[in-house]
N, C-alpha and C positions, 0 to 999 in steps of 0.2 A: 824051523820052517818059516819061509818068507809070507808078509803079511799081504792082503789085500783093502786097498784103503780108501774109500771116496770121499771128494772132495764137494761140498756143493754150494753154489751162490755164486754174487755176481752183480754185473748190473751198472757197476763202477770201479774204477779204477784203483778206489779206497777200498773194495773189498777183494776185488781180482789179485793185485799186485804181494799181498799178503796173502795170500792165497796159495801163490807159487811161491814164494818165502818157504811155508810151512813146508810144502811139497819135495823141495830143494832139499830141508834141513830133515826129513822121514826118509830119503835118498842115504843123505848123508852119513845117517845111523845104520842103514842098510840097504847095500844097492841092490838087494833081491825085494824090496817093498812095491808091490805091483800099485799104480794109482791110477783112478778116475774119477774125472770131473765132470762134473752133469751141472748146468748152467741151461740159463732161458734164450732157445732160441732167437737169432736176429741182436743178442745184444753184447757188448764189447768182448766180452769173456768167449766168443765161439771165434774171434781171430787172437787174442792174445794168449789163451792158452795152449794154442798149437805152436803159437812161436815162440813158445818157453819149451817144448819137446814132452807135450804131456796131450793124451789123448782126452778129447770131451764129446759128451754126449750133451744133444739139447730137449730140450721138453718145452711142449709148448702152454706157458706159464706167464701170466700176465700181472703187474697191480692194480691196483684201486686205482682208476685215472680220477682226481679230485677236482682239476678244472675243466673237464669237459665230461657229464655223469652219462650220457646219449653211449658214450666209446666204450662203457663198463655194459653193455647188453651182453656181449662175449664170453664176459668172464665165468659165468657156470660152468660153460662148454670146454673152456680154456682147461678148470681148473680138475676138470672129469679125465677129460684126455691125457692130461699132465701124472693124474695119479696111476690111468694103467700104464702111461710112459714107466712110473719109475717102478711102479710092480715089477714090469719089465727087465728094466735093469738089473732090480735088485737080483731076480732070480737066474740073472744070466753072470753075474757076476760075482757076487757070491762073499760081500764084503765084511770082513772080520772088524771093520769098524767106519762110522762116517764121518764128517769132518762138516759143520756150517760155520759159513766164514759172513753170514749176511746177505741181504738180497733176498723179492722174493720165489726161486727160484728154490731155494734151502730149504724153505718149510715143508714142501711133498715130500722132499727125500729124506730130510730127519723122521718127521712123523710116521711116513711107514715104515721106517728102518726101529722107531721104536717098538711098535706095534709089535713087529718078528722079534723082539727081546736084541738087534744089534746097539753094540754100544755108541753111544753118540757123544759127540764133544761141541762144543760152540765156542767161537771166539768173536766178543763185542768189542768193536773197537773205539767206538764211541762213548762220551761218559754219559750218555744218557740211551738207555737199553731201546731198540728196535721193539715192534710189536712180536713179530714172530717169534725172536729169540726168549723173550719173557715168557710164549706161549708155550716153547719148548724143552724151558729149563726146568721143569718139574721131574721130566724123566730123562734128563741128561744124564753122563756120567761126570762130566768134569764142565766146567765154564770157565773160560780164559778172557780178564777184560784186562783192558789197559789202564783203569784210572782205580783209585780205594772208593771208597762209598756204594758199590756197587748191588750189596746189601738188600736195597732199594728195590730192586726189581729181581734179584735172582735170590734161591736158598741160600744163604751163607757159606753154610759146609762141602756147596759147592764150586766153591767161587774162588781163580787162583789169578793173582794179579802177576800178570806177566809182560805187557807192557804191547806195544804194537809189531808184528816182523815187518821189519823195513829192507829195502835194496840195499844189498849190498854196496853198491855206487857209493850210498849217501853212508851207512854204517860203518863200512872199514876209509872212510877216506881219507886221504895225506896230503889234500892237493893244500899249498898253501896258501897264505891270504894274497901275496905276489902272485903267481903264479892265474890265481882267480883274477885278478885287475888287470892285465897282461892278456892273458884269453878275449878278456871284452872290452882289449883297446883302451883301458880308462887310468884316472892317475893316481898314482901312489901318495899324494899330500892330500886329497880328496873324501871326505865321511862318504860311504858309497851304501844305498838305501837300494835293496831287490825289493821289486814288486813284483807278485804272484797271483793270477787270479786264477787258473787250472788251464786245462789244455783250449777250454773256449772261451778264456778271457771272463771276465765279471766287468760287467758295467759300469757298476756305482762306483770302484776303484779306479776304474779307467778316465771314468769322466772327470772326478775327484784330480787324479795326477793331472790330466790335462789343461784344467781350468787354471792349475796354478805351478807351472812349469815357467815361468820367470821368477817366482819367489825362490827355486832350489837353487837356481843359478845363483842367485844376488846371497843367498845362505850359504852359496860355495859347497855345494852338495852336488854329488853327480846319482846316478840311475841308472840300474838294469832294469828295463822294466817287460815282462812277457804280457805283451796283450791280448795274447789269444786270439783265432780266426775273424771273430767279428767285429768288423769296421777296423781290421787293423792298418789299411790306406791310408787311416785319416788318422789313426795318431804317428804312422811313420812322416804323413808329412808334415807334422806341426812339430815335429824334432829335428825338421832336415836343419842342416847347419850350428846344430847346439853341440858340442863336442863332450858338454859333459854326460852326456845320455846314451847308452846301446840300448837298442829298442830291438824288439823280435817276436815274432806271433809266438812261438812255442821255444823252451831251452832244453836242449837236448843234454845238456853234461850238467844236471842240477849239481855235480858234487863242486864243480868250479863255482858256482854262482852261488852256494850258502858260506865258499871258501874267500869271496870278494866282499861278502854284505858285511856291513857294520850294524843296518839295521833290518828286520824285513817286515813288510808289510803283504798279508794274507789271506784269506781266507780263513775258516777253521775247520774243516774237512779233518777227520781223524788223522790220516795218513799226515797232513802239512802240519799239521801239531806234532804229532810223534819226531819229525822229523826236523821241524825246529827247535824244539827239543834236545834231542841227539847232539847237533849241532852247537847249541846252546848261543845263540843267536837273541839281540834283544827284538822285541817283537810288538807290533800291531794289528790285530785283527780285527776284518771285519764280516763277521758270519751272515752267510748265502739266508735270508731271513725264510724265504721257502720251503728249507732242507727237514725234512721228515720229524714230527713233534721239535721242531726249534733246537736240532739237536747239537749245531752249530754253534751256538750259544753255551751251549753247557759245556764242550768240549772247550773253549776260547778262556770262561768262565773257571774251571779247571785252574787255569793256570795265572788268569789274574787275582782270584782270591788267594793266593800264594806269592803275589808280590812278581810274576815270571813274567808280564806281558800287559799291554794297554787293549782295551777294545773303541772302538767305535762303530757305533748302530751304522747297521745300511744305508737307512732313510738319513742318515747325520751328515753321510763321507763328506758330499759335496763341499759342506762347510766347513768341520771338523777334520776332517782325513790328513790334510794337506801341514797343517798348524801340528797336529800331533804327532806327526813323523818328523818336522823338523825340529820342536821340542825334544824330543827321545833321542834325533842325531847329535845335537848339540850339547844331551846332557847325561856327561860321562859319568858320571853319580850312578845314576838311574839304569843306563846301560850293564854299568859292573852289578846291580845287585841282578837283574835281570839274568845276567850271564848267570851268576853264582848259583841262583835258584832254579831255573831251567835242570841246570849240571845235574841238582842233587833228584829233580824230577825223571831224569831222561834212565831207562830202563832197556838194558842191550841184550841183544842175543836172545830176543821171545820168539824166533823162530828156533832154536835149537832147545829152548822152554820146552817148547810146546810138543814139537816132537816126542822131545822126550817121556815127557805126560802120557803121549797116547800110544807110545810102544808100550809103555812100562806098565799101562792099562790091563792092553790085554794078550799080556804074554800067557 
C-alpha cells in the first residue's frame, strides 16, 4: 500500500531545494508515495515547489523579526491560525509520516503531527542545529544531519549522518574543466577563481573583488564572478573591457561554473558547502555574519578544522578577501590538500539515504 508523506519547511533555498531532493528520491522508491508540502505562505517555497510538480499548502506562519521587535505584535495571531491550519491538513490528509527539512514553518507541522503519535523525521543541514529542530528532536523518530558532532544538540541514538541532498545538476556532473572555460568565454592557460555570493549577491564579497580587480589581472588570474541583483550595474561596468572576467547577476548552469573553478570563493550557507564539497573544489569562505546563531561559521569551520578550506570574517573581506584568494590560486600545495580532504568529507546520494530511512520506518 502506497504511502502518504508530508513534507514541511522552507523559507530558503538551502532548505527548499533539498527538500525536493528528498521528495524526488521517496518517488523514486515508489511512484505510488502521495506527497505534501505545507510551507509559509508568501515565501520562496509556494513558487518553487509547484515548479518541481509537487503540490503545497501554506500556512500563515511567521519568525521572530529581530531587527525590527514593533513587526513581531502579529506573531501570536500568526502562530494560532497556523496551528488550526495544520490541524487542518493533518486531518484532511492523513499522513503516515512528516518530513522537516528547516524553516520556521516546520515546527507547527511536526509538533502536532507528534502529538497524534505520527512519525516524524528532521533533516539539519547545518552543523550547528536550528532552535526548532533541537526543540523537536526529543520525540523524533529519526534525525538526518550532514556533519559528525551532532551529538550536541540532538539524542545520539537518534542521530544518522547522511550528508546534505544536493541537485542533481551539481551531484551526477561530467561537464569538464574545458568545457566550463569555454561556456564563460575564458582561457585555458589561466587559474580561474568562481565567486559566489547567492542568488542576491553578498556585499562584503562583492566590494572585496571590486576594490582589487587589477591585482587578479597583474596575478594572471581570471573570474567568474555572480553578483547577484544588487548594484550589479556597477560591478558589470567596472569590468567592462577586462577580458579576464565573466561577470553575471545569477549562473544558471552552476555544474559548468564549479567545472571551470580552480578555486571558489563563498558563502557558507549549508547547501554551498555541501556542494563544494561534492565538487571537491579548494575554497574560501566567507560566512553571512547575520545567519541564524552564527551558523555560517560553524558550517565554514566544519571544514577548515579539517584542513578543506580557508575562512575570512565578513568585517575582514575588504582587506583580506582579495590576498587570500590569490594566495590559495597560486598555491598548488595547498590546493591538492584541499581537494584531497574535501573528497574524503563529500557524502553522495543523502537524498536516496534518507528516502530510504523513512520508507523503511514505517512500513
Amino acid at each position: 500500500m502506497s504511502k502518504k508523506i508530508i513534507i514541511a519547511g522552507g523559507g530558503t533555498g538551502g532548505h527548499i531545494f533539498p527538500a525536493i531532493a528528498i521528495a524526488n528520491a521517496l518517488i523514486a522508491q515508489d511512484a505510488n508515495t502521495e506527497i505534501l508540502f505545507v510551507g509559509a505562505t508568501g515565501k520562496m517555497e509556494m513558487e518553487k515547489v509547484p515548479q518541481a510538480g509537487y503540490t503545497i499548502e501554506g500556512i500563515t506562519i511567521a519568525g521572530f523579526n529581530r531587527s525590527s521587535l514593533w513587526k513581531n505584535i502579529s506573531l501570536p495571531f500568526k502562530l494560532l491560525a497556523s496551528y488550526f491550519q495544520v490541524k487542518k491538513i493533518l486531518k484532511e490528509f492523513q499522513p503516515d509520516a512528516v518530513v522537516g527539512v528547516g524553516g520556521y514553518s516546520s515546527l507547527p507541522v511536526l509538533r502536532i503531527a507528534q502529538k497524534k503519535g505520527i512519525p516524524t523525521f528532521i533533516h539539519e543541514s547545518n552543523s550547528f542545529a536550528g532552535k526548532s529542530n533541537i526543540y523537536l528532536s526529543k520525540n523524533a523518530t529519526r534525525i538526518f544531519v550532514a556533519t559528525d558532532g551532532m551529538q550536541k544538540f540532538f539524542p545520539a541514538d537518534k542521530i544518522m549522518i547522511t550528508g546534505n541532498p544536493v541537485r542533481k545538476q551539481i551531484a551526477e556532473s561530467k561537464v569538464t574543466k574545458l568545457e566550463g572555460i569555454t561556456y564563460f568565454g575564458l582561457s585555458e592557460s589561466l587559474t580561474t577563481i568562481l565567486v559566489i555570493g547567492g542568488s542576491l549577491g553578498a556585499r562584503s564579497i562583492n566590494e572585496a573583488i571590486l576594490e582589487h580587480l587589477d591585482q587578479f589581472e597583474r596575478r594572471h588570474l581570471q573570474l567568474i564572478w555572480q553578483t547577484g541583483a544588487t548594484n550589479a550595474d556597477k560591478y558589470k561596468n567596472a569590468t567592462v573591457g577586462k577580458n579576464n572576467i565573466w561577470i553575471g547577476e545569477f549562473i544558471t548552469d552552476m555544474d559548468m561554473a564549479y567545472a571551470a573553478a580552480d578555486v571558489v570563493v563563498s558563502r557558507a550557507g549549508a547547501m554551498a558547502v555541501t556542494e563544494i564539497c561534492l565538487q571537491a573544489k579548494p575554497s574560501v569562505f566567507v560566512p553571512f555574519p547575520l545567519a541564524a546563531e552564527d551558523h555560517q561559521t560553524y558550517n565554514a569551520m566544519s571544514l577548515v578544522n579539517k584542513e578543506a578550506a580557508l575562512i575570512v570574517r565578513d568585517g575582514d573581506a575588504k582587506l583580506q578577501l582579495a590576498s587570500t584568494c590569490i594566495q590559495l590560486a597560486k598555491d598548488v600545495e595547498m590546493q591538492e590538500l584541499f581537494i584531497k580532504n574535501c573528497r574524503s568529507l563529500a557524502l553522495k546520494n543523502a537524498d536516496t539515504v534518507i528516502a530510504n530511512e523513512i520508507l523503511k520506518a514505517i512500513q
